[in-house]
Structure formats: structure tokens, C-alpha cells
C-alpha positions, -999 to 999 in steps of 0.1 A, spaced: -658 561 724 -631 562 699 -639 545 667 -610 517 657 -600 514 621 -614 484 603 -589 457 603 -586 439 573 -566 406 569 -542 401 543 -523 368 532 -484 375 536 -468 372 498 -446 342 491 -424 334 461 -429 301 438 -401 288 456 -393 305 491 -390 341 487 -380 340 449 -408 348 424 -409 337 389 -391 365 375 -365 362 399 -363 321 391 -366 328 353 -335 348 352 -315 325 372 -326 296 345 -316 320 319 -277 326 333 -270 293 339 -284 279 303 -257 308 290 -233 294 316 -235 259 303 -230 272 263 -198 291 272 -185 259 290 -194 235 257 -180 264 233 -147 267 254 -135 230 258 -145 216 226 -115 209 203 -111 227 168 -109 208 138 -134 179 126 -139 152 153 -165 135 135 -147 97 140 -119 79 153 -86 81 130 -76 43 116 -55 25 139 -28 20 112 -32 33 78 -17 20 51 6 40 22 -15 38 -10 5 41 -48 25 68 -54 5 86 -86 28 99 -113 -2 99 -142 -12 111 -161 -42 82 -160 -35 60 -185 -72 48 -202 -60 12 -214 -31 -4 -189 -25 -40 -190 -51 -63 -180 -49 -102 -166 -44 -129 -187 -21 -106 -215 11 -111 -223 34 -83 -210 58 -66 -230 92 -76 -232 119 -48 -206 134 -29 -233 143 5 -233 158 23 -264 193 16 -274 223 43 -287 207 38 -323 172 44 -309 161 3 -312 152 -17 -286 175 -29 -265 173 -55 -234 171 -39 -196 201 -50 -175 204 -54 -142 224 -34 -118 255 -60 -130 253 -54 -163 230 -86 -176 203 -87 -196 166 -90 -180 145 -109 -199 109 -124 -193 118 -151 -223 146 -161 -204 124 -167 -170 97 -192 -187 86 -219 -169 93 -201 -133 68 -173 -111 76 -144 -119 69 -113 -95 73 -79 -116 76 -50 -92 81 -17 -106 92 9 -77 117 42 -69 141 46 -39 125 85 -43 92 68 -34 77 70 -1 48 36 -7 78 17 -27 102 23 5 72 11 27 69 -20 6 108 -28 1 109 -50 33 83 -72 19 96 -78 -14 132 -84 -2 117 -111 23 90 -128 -1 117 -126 -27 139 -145 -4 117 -168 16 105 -184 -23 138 -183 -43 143 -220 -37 106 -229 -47 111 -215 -79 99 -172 -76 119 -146 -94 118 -111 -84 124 -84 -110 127 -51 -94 125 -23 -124 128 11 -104 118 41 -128 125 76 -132 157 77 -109 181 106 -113 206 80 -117 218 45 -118 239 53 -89 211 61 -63 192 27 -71 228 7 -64 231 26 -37 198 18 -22 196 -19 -27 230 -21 -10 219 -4 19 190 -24 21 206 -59 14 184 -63 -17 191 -98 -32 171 -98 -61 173 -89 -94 169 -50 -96 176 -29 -130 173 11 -136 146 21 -159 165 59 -157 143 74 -190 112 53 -178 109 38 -212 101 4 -192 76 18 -171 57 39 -204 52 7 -221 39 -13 -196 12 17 -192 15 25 -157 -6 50 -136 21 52 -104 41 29 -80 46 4 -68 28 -17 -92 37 -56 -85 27 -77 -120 28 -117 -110 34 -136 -144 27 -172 -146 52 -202 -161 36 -198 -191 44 -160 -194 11 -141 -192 0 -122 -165 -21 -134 -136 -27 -104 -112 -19 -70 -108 -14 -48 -75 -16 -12 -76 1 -5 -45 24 -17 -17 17 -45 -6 22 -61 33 39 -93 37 9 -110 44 -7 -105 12 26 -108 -10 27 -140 2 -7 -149 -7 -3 -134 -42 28 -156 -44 15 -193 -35 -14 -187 -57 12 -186 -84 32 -211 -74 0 -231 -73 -3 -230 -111 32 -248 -120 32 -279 -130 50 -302 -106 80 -316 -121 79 -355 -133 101 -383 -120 103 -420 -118 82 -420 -87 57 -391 -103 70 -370 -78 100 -342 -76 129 -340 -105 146 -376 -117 177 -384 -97 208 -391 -114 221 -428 -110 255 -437 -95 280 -448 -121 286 -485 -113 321 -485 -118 338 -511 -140 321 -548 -138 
């Protein structure tokens, strides 16, 4: 009789997951981990994402310098606009007609100094707002005093506040003599001097509309209302009779 080979049962291999083994599933994890990196490293944008840009951001002051160390501070009496005259002495500022400018001469009313430049990108920013305030308060007793500085010539600044319909008083501080004194690190710089001639705040900057405003209330806050027979607004003048 024939011998028959021994037969011997063996278990039929499978893979961990159907007929893939690990090596097999380990690679696979491997390309698609290098898959995903090449996809993040493609479509992300260059440059610094690290937060939203503002909404709106606001010009900030114009910085000629160099920084001055002792400016003027609230509560000092600013120096008079003068700028040297043919003889070298101080002479008064005028005005784009000619007339003097004169913080003596403006005692007793609210006073809002703004030194600017038509060259300046934060001044032109801010020009809407001071020729609004400036005429929204004349009648309630502000005075704007626009000193623009460091201009090529007299020309340009005329040339400007006509194009802009600028109603207030404006003057040319060509040399920047004006704008040395006063000790000024850039533009605009807005100086709101009480009735009593000292200074009550400053603003390094342009301001909005909003806050020019607010600046300028505050200072009309601090003039005394004027006395009358009823305590209250100017004296009228009486009607001549006439002839009994």
C-alpha cells in the first residue's frame, strides 16, 4: 500500500486589514500625511496673516522733528505769531489778506490754533473738519487760526483754501519761524486757547469731526456768559422815544 504524505493544516495568511499588511497600511499613512503638507504649504498666502487689518485706520501727524524735548504744555501762555521782519525784529503774521494775526487781539473769545501744510497728507485728511467746526461755531464765539508752515510759497496755501472754500482765518508761516517757536514736533498740531489766553489742550494730530467738536464745546464751556438786565444774553439797546 502506498504510503500518503502527512498532511499538515496550515491557517491561510490575512492582512490587518483585508489583504493589506502593516507595511503595506504604513506606507499608505505615510503618503497621505506628505499629501496633506503639500496641500497646507501650497494654498496658504505669503506675507503675515497673523490678524485682521483695522476696519478704518486713521492718518496719524505728519513728523517733521527733529523731537523737540520741552514743547508747550497746558495751562502756558503761547507765544505771540511773529515771524522776523526785513530788519530781522519781530513782526506780526498776516493773514492771506494782508492783516495782522494776533492772539491779543482774540481775548475774551475760543480760540482754535491749527498749524497744518497743503503738502501734508494728515493736514488734507483733517481740512474738512476744521473748515466745518470752524464754521458750524463762528456765531458762538470760536476763531480758527490756520498757520500753515513750511510752504514753498504763499501762492500754494491761497491757492488751496480757495479750492477748498476755506473761510477762516489762514496765514503762511513760509520760513516756519511760527511753527519753531511754538516748539513743534510735526502736523497738524490743533492748540485750543481759552478767553483768557492760555492754552487748554493740545492735539497732536488730525482730528475727526466728532472729536473737534468735542474739543470745541469744552472750550466754549469755559466763557463766561455775557451779563444783561435779565442776567441772561448781551443788554439790548432801548428804542429812542422820540420827542415828548
Amino acid at each position: 500500500m502506498t504510503e500518503r504524505p502527512e498532511f499538515v493544516h496550515r491557517r491561510e495568511r490575512r492582512g490587518l486589514i483585508g489583504p493589506f499588511g502593516g507595511r503595506q497600511l504604513l506606507g499608505g499613512a505615510i503618503v497621505v500625511v506628505l499629501v496633506a503638507i503639500v496641500l497646507v504649504v501650497v494654498t496658504t498666502p505669503l506675507g503675515n496673516v497673523g490678524g485682521p487689518l483695522p476696519a478704518d485706520p486713521q492718518p496719524t501727524q505728519y513728523v517733521i522733528g527733529p523731537a523737540v524735548a520741552n514743547g508747550l504744555k497746558p495751562g502756558e501762555i503761547p507765544p505771540e505769531l511773529t515771524v522776523p521782519g526785513p530788519d530781522g525784529k519781530p513782526t506780526p503774521l498776516v493773514d492771506l489778506d494782508g492783516k495782522p494775526v494776533q492772539l491779543a487781539a482774540l481775548r475774551g473769545r475760543a480760540v482754535w490754533l491749527n498749524f497744518w501744510a497743503s503738502w501734508c497728507p494728515p493736514c488734507q485728511f483733517e481740512t474738512p473738519t476744521v473748515r466745518d467746526v470752524a464754521e458750524a461755531y463762528r456765531d458762538r464765539g470760536l476763531t480758527v487760526v490756520g498757520v500753515s508752515v513750511r510752504e514753498s510759497s504763499e501762492a500754494n496755501v491761497r491757492a488751496y483754501a480757495e479750492k477748498y472754500q476755506l473761510g477762516y482765518t489762514i496765514a503762511a508761516d513760509v520760513t516756519g519761524a511760527v511753527y519753531d517757536a511754538y516748539r513743534l514736533n510735526g502736523i497738524p498740531t490743533s492748540f485750543f486757547i481759552g478767553p483768557e489766553g492760555a492754552i487748554h489742550t493740545i492735539v497732536n494730530g488730525p482730528l475727526a469731526e466728532d472729536a473737534a467738536r468735542a474739543q470745541v464745546e469744552a472750550l466754549l464751556a469755559s466763557i463766561p456768559a455775557p451779563s444783561g438786565p435779565t442776567g441772561g444774553g448781551p443788554a439790548r439797546s432801548q428804542p429812542d422815544p422820540g420827542p415828548s
